[in-house]
C-alpha positions in Angstrom: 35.6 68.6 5.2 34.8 71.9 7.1 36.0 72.8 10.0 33.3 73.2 12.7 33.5 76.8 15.0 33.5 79.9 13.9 37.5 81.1 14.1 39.6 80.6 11.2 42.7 77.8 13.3 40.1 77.0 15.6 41.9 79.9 17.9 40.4 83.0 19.0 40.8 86.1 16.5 43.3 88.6 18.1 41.4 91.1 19.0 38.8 88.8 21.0 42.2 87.8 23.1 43.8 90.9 24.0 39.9 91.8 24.8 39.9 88.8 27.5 43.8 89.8 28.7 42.3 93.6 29.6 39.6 92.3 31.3 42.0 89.6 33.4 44.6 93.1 34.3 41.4 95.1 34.9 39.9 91.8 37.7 43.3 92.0 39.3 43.4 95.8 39.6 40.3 95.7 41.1 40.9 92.9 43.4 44.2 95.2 44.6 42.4 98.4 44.8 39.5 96.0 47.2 42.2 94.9 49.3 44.0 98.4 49.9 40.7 100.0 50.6 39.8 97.4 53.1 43.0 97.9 55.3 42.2 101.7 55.4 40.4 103.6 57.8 37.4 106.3 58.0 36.4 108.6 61.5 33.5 110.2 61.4 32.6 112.1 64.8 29.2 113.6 65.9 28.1 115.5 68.6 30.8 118.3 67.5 33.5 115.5 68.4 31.8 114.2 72.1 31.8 111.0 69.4 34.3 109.4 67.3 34.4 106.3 65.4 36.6 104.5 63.2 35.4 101.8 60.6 37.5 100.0 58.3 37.2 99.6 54.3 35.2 96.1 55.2 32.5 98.4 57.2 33.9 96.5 60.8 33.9 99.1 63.8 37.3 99.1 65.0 37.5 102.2 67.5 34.8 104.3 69.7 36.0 107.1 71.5 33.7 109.2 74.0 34.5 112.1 75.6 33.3 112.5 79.3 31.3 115.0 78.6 29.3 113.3 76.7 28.6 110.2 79.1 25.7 111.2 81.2 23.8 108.9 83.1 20.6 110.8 83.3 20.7 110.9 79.0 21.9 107.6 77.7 19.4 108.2 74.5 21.5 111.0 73.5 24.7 109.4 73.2 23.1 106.3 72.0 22.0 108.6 69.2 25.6 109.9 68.9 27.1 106.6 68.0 25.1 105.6 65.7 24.8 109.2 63.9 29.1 107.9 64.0 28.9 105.0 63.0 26.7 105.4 60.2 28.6 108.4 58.7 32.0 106.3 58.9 30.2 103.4 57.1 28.8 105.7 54.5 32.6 107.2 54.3 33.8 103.8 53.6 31.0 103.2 51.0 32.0 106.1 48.7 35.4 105.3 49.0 34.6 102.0 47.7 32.2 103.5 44.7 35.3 106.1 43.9 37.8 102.8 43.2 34.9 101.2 41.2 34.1 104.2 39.2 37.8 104.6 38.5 37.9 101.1 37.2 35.0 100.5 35.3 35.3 103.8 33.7 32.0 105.4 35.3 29.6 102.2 34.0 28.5 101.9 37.0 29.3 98.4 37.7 27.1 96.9 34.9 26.1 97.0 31.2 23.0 98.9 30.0 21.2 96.3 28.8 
């Protein structure tokens, strides 16, 4: 009688496993890299430094500074403006960081398969 499947010992051919052991190393790498991104921390300041803020890798605002200069009364808009020119830039820093550990481990695919 035949054997039903399509691996010779009903196992998976060698090369299939080491293929599903690289990806396993290559999920836990990733999962490392994630955390250790998400304890660091980006500044980006604006308004030549009136500004500062500090976002972790998980994109949460942890820190605005403002100088006094910068906190007039008479033009809230402007530094209203400031922080989020800040905030955005550290967020954005925190982005690229992110796509720099997922280039390094997918190789430059971009995250996905071309098909």
């Amino acid at each position: 009688m035949a054997k039903r499947g399509g691996f010779p010992g009903g196992g998976m051919p060698g090369n299939m496993n080491n293929l599903m052991k690289q990806a396993q190393r290559m999920q836990r790498q990733m999962e490392e890299s994630q955390k250790e991104l998400e304890t660091k921390e980006f500044t980006a300041k604006a308004g030549g430094g009136a500004v500062e803020v500090t976002v972790t890798g998980k994109k949460e605002v942890t820190r605005v500074k403002l100088t006094e200069e910068v906190v007039d009364p008479d033009d809230i808009e402007m530094l209203e403006d400031l922080v989020v020119a800040a905030v955005n830039e550290a967020i954005r820093m925190a982005e690229e960081a992110n796509a720099e550990v997922m280039n390094k481990m997918t190789g430059g695919l971009g995250g996905g398969f071309p098909f």
